[in-house]
Every structure is written in C-alpha cells, then in structure tokens.
C-alpha positions as CSV (number, residue, x, y, z in Angstrom):
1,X,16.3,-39.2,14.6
2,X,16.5,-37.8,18.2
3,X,14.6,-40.6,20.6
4,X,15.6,-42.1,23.8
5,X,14.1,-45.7,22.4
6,X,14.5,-47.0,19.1
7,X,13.0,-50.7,17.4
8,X,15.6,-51.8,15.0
9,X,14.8,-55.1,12.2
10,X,16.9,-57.0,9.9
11,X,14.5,-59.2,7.7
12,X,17.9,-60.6,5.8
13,X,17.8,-63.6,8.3
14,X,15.6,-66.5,8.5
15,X,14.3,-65.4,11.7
16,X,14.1,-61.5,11.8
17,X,16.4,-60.2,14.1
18,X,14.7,-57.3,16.6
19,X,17.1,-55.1,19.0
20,X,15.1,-52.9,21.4
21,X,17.9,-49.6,22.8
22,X,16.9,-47.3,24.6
23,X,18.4,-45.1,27.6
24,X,17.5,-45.9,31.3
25,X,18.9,-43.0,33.6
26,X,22.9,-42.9,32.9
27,X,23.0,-46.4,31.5
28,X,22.3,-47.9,27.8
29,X,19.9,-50.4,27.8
30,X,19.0,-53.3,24.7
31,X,16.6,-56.0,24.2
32,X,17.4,-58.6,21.0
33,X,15.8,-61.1,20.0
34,X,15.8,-63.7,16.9
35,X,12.2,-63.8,15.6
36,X,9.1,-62.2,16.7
37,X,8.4,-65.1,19.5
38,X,12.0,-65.8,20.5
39,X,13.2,-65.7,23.7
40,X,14.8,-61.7,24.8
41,X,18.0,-61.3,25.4
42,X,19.0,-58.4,27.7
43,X,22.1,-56.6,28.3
44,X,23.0,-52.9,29.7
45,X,26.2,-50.0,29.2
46,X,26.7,-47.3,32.3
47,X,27.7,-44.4,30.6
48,X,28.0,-42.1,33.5
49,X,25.4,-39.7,33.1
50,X,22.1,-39.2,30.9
51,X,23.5,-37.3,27.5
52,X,26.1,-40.0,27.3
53,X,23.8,-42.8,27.3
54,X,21.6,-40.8,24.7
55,X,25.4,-40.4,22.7
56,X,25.8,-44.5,22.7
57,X,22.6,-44.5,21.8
58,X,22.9,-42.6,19.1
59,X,26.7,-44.7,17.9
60,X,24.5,-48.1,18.4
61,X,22.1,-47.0,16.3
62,X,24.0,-45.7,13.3
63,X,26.1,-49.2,13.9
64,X,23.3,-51.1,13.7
65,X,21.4,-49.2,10.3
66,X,25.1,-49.7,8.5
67,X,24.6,-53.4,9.5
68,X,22.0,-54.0,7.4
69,X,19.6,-53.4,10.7
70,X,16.3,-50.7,9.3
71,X,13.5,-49.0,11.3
72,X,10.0,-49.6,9.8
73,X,6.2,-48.2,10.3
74,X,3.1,-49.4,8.7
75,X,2.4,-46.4,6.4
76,X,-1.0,-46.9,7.3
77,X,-0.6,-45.9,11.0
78,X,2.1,-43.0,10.5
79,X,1.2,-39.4,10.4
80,X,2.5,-37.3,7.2
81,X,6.1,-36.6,7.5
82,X,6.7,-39.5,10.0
83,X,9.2,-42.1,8.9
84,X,8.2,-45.4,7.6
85,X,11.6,-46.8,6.8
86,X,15.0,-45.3,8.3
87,X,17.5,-47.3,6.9
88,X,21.9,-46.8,6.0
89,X,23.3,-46.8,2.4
90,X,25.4,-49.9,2.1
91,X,29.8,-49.5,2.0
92,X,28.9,-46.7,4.7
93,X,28.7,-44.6,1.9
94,X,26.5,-41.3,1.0
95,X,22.9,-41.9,0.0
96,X,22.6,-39.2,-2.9
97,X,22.7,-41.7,-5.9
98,X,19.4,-42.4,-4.6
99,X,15.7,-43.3,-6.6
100,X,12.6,-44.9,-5.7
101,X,10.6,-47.5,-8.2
102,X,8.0,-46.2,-10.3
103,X,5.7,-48.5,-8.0
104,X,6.8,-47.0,-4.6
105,X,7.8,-50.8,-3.3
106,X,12.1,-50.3,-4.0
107,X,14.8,-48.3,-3.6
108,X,17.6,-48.0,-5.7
109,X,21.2,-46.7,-4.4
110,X,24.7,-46.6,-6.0
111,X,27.3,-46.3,-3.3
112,X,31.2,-46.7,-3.8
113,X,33.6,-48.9,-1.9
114,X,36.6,-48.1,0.3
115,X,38.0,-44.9,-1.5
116,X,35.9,-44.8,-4.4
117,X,38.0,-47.7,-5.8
118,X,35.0,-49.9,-6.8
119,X,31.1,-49.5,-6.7
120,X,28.4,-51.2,-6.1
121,X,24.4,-50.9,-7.0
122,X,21.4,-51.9,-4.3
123,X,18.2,-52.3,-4.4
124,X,16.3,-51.8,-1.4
125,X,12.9,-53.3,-0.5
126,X,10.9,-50.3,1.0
127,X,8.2,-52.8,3.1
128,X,11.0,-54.7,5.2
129,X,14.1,-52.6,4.6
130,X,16.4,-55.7,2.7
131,X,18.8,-55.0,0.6
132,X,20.6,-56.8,-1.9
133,X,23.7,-56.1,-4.6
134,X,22.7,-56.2,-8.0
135,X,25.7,-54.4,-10.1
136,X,29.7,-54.6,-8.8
137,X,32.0,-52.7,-10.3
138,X,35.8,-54.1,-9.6
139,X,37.9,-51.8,-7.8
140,X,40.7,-50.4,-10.5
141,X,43.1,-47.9,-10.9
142,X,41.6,-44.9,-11.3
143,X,38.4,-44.0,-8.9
144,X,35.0,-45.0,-9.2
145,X,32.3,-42.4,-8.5
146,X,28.4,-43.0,-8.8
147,X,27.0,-39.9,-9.5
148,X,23.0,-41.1,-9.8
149,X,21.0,-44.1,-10.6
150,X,17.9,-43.8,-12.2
151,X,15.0,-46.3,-12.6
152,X,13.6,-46.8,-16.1
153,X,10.1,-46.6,-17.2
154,X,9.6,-50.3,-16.5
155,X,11.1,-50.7,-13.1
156,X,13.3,-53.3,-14.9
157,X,16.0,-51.5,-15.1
158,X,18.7,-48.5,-14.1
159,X,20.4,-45.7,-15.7
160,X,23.4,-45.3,-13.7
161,X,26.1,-42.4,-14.2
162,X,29.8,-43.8,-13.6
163,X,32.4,-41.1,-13.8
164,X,31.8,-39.4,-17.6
165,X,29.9,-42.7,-18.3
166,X,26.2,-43.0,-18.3
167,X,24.7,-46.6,-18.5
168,X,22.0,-48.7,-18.5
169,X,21.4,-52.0,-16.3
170,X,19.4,-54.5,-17.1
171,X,17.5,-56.1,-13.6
172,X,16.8,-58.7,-14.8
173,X,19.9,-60.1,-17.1
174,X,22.0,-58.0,-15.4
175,X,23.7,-56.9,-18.4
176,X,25.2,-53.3,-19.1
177,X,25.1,-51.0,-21.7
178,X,26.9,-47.8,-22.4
179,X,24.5,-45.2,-23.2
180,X,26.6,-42.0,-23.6
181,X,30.7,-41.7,-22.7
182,X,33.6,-38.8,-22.1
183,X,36.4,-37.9,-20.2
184,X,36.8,-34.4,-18.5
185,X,39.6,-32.5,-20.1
186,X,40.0,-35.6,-23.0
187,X,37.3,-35.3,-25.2
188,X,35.0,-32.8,-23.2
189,X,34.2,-30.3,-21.1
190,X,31.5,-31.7,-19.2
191,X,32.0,-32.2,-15.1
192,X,30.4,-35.4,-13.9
193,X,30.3,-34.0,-10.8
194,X,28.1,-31.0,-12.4
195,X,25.7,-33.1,-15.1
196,X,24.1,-36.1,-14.8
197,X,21.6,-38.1,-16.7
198,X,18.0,-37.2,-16.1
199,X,14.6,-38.0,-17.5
200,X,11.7,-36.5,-18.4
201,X,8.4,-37.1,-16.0
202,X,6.8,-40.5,-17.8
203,X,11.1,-41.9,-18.5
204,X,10.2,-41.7,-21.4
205,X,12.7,-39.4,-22.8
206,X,16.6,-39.2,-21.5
207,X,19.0,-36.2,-20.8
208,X,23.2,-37.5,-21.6
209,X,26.4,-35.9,-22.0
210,X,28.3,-37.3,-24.5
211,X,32.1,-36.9,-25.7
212,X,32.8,-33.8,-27.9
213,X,30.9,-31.9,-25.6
214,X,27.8,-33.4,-27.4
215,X,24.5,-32.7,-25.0
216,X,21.9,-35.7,-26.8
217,X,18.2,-36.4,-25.7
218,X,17.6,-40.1,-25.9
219,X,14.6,-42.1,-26.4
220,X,13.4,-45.0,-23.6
221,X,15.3,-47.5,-26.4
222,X,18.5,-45.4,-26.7
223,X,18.0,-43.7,-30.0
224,X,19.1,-39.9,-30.2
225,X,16.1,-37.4,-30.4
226,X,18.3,-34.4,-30.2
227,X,21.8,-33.7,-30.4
228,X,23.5,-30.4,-29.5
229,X,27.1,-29.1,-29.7
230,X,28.1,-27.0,-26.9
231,X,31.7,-26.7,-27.2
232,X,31.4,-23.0,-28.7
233,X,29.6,-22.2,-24.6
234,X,31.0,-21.1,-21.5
235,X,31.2,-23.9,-19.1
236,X,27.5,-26.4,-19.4
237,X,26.8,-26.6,-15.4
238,X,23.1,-28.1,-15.3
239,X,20.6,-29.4,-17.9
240,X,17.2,-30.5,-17.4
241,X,14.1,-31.9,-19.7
242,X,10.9,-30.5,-18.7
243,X,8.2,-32.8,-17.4
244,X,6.5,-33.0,-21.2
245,X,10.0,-34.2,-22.5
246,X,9.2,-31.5,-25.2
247,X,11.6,-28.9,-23.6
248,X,14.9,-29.4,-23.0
249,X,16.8,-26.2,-20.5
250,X,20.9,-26.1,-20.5
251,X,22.3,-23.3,-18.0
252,X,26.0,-22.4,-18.9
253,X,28.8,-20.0,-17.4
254,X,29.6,-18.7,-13.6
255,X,30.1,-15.3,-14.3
256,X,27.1,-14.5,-15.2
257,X,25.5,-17.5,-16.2
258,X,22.6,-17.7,-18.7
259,X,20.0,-20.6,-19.5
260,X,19.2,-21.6,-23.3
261,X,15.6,-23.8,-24.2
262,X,15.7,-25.7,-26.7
263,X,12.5,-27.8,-28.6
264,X,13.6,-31.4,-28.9
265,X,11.3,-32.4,-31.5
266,X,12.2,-29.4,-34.0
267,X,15.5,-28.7,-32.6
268,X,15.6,-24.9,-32.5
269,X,16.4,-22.7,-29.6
270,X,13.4,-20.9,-28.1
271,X,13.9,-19.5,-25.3
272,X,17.6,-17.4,-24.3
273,X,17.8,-15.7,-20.8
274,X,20.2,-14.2,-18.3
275,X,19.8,-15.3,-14.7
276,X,18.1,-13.0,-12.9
277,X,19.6,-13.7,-9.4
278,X,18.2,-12.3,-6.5
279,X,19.5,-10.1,-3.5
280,X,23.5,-9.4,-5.7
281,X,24.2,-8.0,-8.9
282,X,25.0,-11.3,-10.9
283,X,28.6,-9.6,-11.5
284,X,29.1,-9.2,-8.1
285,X,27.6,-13.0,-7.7
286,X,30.4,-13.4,-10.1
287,X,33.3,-11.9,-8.3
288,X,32.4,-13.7,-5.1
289,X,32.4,-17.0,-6.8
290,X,28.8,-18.1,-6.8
291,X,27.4,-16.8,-10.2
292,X,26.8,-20.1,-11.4
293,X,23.9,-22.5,-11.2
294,X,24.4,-25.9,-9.8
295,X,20.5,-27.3,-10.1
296,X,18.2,-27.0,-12.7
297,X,14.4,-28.1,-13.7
298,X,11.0,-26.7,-15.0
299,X,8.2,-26.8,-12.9
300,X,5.2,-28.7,-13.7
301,X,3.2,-25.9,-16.2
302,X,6.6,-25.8,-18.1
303,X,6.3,-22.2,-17.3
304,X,9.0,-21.4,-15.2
305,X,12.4,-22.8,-14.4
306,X,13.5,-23.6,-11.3
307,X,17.4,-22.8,-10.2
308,X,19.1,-23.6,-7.5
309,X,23.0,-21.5,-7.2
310,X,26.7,-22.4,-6.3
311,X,26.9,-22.6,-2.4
312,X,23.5,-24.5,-2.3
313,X,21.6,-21.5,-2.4
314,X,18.2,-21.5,-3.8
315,X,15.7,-22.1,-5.1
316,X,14.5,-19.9,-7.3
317,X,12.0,-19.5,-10.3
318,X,12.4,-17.3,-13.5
319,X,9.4,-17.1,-15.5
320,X,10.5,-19.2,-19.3
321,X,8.7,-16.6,-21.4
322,X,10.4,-13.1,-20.2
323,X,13.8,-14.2,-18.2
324,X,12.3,-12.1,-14.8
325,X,12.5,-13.3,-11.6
326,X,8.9,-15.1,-10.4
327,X,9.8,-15.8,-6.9
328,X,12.9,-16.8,-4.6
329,X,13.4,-18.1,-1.4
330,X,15.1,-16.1,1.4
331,X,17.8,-16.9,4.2
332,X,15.6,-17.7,6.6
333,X,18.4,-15.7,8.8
334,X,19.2,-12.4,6.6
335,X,16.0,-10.5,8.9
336,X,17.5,-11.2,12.3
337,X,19.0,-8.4,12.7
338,X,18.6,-4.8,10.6
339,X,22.8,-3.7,11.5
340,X,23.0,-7.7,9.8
341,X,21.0,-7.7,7.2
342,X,21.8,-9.8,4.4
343,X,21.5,-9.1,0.8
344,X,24.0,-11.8,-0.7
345,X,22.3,-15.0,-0.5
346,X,18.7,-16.5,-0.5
347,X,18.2,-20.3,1.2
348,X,19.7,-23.6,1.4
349,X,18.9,-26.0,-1.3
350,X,20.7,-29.1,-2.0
351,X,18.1,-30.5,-3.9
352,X,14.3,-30.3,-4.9
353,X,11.6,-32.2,-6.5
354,X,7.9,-31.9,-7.3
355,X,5.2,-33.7,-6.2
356,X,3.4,-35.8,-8.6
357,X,0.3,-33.5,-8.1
358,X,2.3,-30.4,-8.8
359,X,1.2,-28.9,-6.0
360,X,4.2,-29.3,-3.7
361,X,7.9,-28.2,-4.0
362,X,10.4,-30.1,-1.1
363,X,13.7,-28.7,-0.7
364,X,16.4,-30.4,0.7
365,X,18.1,-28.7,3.1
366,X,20.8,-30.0,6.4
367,X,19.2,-32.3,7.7
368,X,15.5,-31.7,6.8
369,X,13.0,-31.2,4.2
370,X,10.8,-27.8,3.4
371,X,7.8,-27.9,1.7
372,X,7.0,-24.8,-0.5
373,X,4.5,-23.6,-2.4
374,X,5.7,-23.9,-6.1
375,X,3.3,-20.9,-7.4
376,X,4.8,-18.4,-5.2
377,X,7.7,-20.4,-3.3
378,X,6.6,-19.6,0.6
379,X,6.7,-22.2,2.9
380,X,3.7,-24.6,3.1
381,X,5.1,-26.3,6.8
382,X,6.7,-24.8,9.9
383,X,8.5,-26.4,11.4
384,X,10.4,-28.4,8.2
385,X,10.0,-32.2,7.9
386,X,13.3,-33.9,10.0
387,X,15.3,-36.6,7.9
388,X,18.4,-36.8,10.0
389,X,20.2,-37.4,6.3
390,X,23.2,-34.8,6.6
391,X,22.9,-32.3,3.8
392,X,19.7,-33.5,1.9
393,X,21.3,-33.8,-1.8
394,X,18.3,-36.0,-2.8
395,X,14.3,-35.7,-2.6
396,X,12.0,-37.9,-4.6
397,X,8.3,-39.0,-4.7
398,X,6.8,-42.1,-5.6
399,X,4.7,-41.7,-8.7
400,X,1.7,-42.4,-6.4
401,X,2.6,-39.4,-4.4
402,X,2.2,-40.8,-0.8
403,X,5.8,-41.5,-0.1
404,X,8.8,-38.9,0.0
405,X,12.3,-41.0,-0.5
406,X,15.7,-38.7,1.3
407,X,18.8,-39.3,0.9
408,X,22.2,-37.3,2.1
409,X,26.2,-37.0,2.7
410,X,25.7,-38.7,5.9
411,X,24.5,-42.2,4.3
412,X,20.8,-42.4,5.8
413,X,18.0,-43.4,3.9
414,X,14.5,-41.7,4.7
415,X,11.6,-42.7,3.3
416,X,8.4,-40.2,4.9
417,X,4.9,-40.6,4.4
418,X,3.9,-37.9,2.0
C-alpha cells in the first residue's frame, strides 16, 4: 500500500475514531478525530528528509492496522482490484488461516498468540472492518498452530484445523467438536503443516486426516462418506475434493510424486498418474529437493488438476483423464537472458483459487495477485493486482464473485473488488 496519505477507522468505539497521515515535505503529518463531526486534532514528526517521512509513514500505518484501526471503500465507488477493506490479523500474527462468509459480509481468521502458545479465532465485519474474538484456545505446554479456518455451509459455523486436530465451532453456542484427530510420528504420518481440512464447492462435503493415517470424506453433519488407508503410501502431501464433492485427488511422495482419484460415493480408485512436471526431469526435481507437490485442487470441469510444487512453484494443470501436462506457468524471469536461461522452475504460487464463475484463476504470489486464464493458464492482467500481504498464502472469493479476500505471512488482510 504505497501512498503518501492514508484515511485510517476504528468503528470498535462509540464514536469512530478517524486518523488522517500523510507526508508534507520531510515531515509526518496526522489529523484524528473522534467521530465524523468532532473536532481535529493535529500534530506533525520532522523526519529529515522526504523517504523518511514516507518510512514513518509506512511504521504508523502498520501500527495503527494492528490496533484494530482498518481502511475502507464503498465497493460501489472502487475500481476492480482496488481495496475496499485493508485491515491487520489480530496477535500481529500471519493472515493465512483466512476465509470469507458464504454471504461476502465476514471474515474469518485464526491467528496464534505470543509463540504459538495459545490461539485465538476472529471474525471480521468486511463493511466497517470490526473484529471480535469468538474461540480462545489457553496457552499450554506444547504449541498451538492454526493451520485454516473454514466457514460451514451455514455461515454458523467454522471448521478449524489445530495442530493434527480438525474441529468444528459452533457461532452461535460456541461449542467445539472434534471432527477428525492424530499426532505426527504417534499414530500417523500426516503433516499438519502439509494437509488441512477442505471442502467441496457447496460445504457440503468435508476432506480430514484422521489418526492411523486414515484420509475420510465427511458429510456437512460429520458422518464418514469415505474412508481410505494410506499408510502402505509414500509420504500423503496434498488432498483435495473436486468442486462436485464426487472426486476426491490425494498426491503422495517427493521423489517422484504421483496423484491417485478416487470416487467417494463407490469408493474405487479411478484415476492413477505420475506428475508430469514441467521444465526438469521429475528425478532430477527429486534430487534437488522439490519433486513434491505442496497444493492441490481440480478445476471447475473436474477435468484437470491443478498443482502447485515444493518451493512455491506453480501452478500447473495435468489433464485427469491421461496424466499429460495441459498447461504451466513460467518464471516470469527464465527468458531474460538466453546465457541465463532457466529450465528448473516455472512461477511463484503460494496459493490459488477459482472464481465462482470459473472463468478466473488468482495466484498468490509476494505481495500481489495474478489473474490467469484457467483453460490455458496465461495471464489475464498486467500488471498483477497489489495486496501488500507478504507472501500471498491465501486467495478466496465470495460466493457472489465480486469480492477477492488476501491474506499473507506479513498479517495484512486484503479484501479487492473482484
């Protein structure tokens, strides 16, 4: 969010509270004010010169957005891929366990307290940026990590992954309920760092990890649809349901890694593929450490799968029926120069997600937001759309399709108009 002048809000007062900063020469300059008619206060900061007032700028603003203090923009009177709500994940924690109400009006975020000894659960009002707790988890003796948070169907309530745990949270009662459970190296194999609950498009349908290295599809009530034993695999690194629910995909292995399909309603395996990776020889992919892939998902036909490798490299789509590769995105940088040119890598993806219309694929990448096309994966927008959210691990739509919710390492909270 590079500006010389930024409007910041907190609506969790009585009166809103408004702080006007921007940069006036070599000097930092800011406006506050406790609601919309009350009377300004003014103050100023010399910095000595005009990039170090844009720096304290910059610090004051990041403050501010931790302090509960959002930007905001009438969705109605911003462009597409302008902000409507800049806001900070609460703890000063990383925005990644990050979802948006099937409605489009709230956030959701998990975040973890000083050290990961503890966590907490927000929701987030998207029209005036207030938060408030609705889940604590006591600090113990072991860490606490929230891996993802997930609304339900409803809107009513969250499935949240803690550690090996995956839960659901009631909204309303605030009760919890354990929906799937295992410990790395204990009773399983799984990383929760690796696999975390997912569901199908309409949440109707839920993808766990369960102890005994047991991979189960749920249904919206909890009751197993599908239950799989994996313990007989190479190492289980992603899983996905397609958008149907009626496919189920489970990539496995580094070295070189392969992807199995499975029907959940019969059971039976149908599809069985090596990744084709581009640019390397999966064996050399192998030997260098990235043969693996980290992010996994169907696109909306249910006709390819889209992969995203170790390193955050991706994406890229294999066609479900034959195993071949149907398109991949390039480093943007391997074509600089011919003496440089780069054959071990394609793009940065730290996450993706389709639009509701299908006809959109946004990659999260440092910082920013591409757009692709997902029939033949070129980009749709030059230059990308800017979130300012650190490495992008987490893209979402609102089912409506006219919002585009970010969230990153560096703990801002994006919300564009799509």
């Amino acid at each position: 969010m590079d500006t010389d002048e930024i409007t910041l809000v907190h609506h969790g007062f009585p009166k809103p509270k408004y702080v006007r900063l921007w940069v006036d020469g070599d000097s930092l300059r800011r406006e506050s004010r406790s609601g919309e008619s009350g009377k300004p206060r003014h103050s100023a900061k010399g910095c000595g010169s005009p990039a170090e007032a844009g720096y304290a700028l910059a610090k004051e603003t990041r403050k501010r957005l931790h302090d509960g203090f959002v930007t905001l923009r009438d969705p109605a009177e911003a462009a597409v891929g302008e902000p409507v709500l800049v806001a900070a994940a609460p703890n000063r924690c990383s925005s990644r366990a990050l979802d948006v109400h099937p409605d489009g009006h709230t956030l959701v975020v998990g975040t973890m307290l000083k050290g990961a000894y503890g966590a907490e659960i927000h929701l987030l009002d998207v029209a005036t940026g207030v938060r408030r707790p609705v889940h604590t988890e006591p600090a113990g003796e072991r860490q606490t990590f929230v891996h993802t948070v997930r609304f339900d169907a409803t809107g009513q309530g969250v499935v949240y992954a803690l550690n090996g745990e995956t839960r659901h949270l009631d909204l309303v009662t605030g009760t919890s309920r354990t929906l799937a459970s295992y410990e790395q190296w204990r009773n399983s194999d799984f990383n929760p760092f690796c696999l975390q609950p997912s569901w199908d498009r309409a949440r109707a349908r839920l993808l766990v990890f369960d102890a005994g290295n047991r991979v189960r599809v749920l249904d919206a009530a909890g009751a197993p649809l599908l239950d799989l034993g994996v313990a007989r695999q190479p190492e289980c690194r992603a899983g996905a349901l397609s958008p149907s629910g009626r496919l189920l995909a489970l990539a496995f292995g580094r070295g070189p890694a392969h992807v199995e399909v499975w029907d959940v309603d019969t059971g039976r395996q149908v599809q069985r593929h090596g990744f084709p990776f581009p640019y390397l020889d999966p064996e050399c992919r192998a030997a260098a450490g990235c043969g693996g892939v980290d992010v996994l998902g169907f696109d909306p036909t249910e006709r390819l799968l889209i992969a995203a490798g170790a390193f955050a490299e991706g994406p890229f789509a294999m066609a479900l029926d034959t195993g071949a590769l149907a398109w991949a995105v390039p480093d943007p940088h391997r074509w600089t120069l011919p003496e440089q040119y780069r054959t071990d890598r394609w793009g940065t993806c730290y996450a993706w997600t389709f639009s509701p219309d299908g006809t959109r694929l946004a990659v999260g990448d440092r910082g920013t937001v591409a757009l692709h096309d997902p029939a033949i994966g070129t980009a749709l927008l030059d230059p990308e759309l800017r979130t300012g959210t650190g490495r992008t691990h987490r893209v979402v739509y609102a089912d409506a399709g006219d919002l585009l919710v970010c969230g990153g390492d560096d703990g801002r909270i994006v919300v564009l108009r799509a």
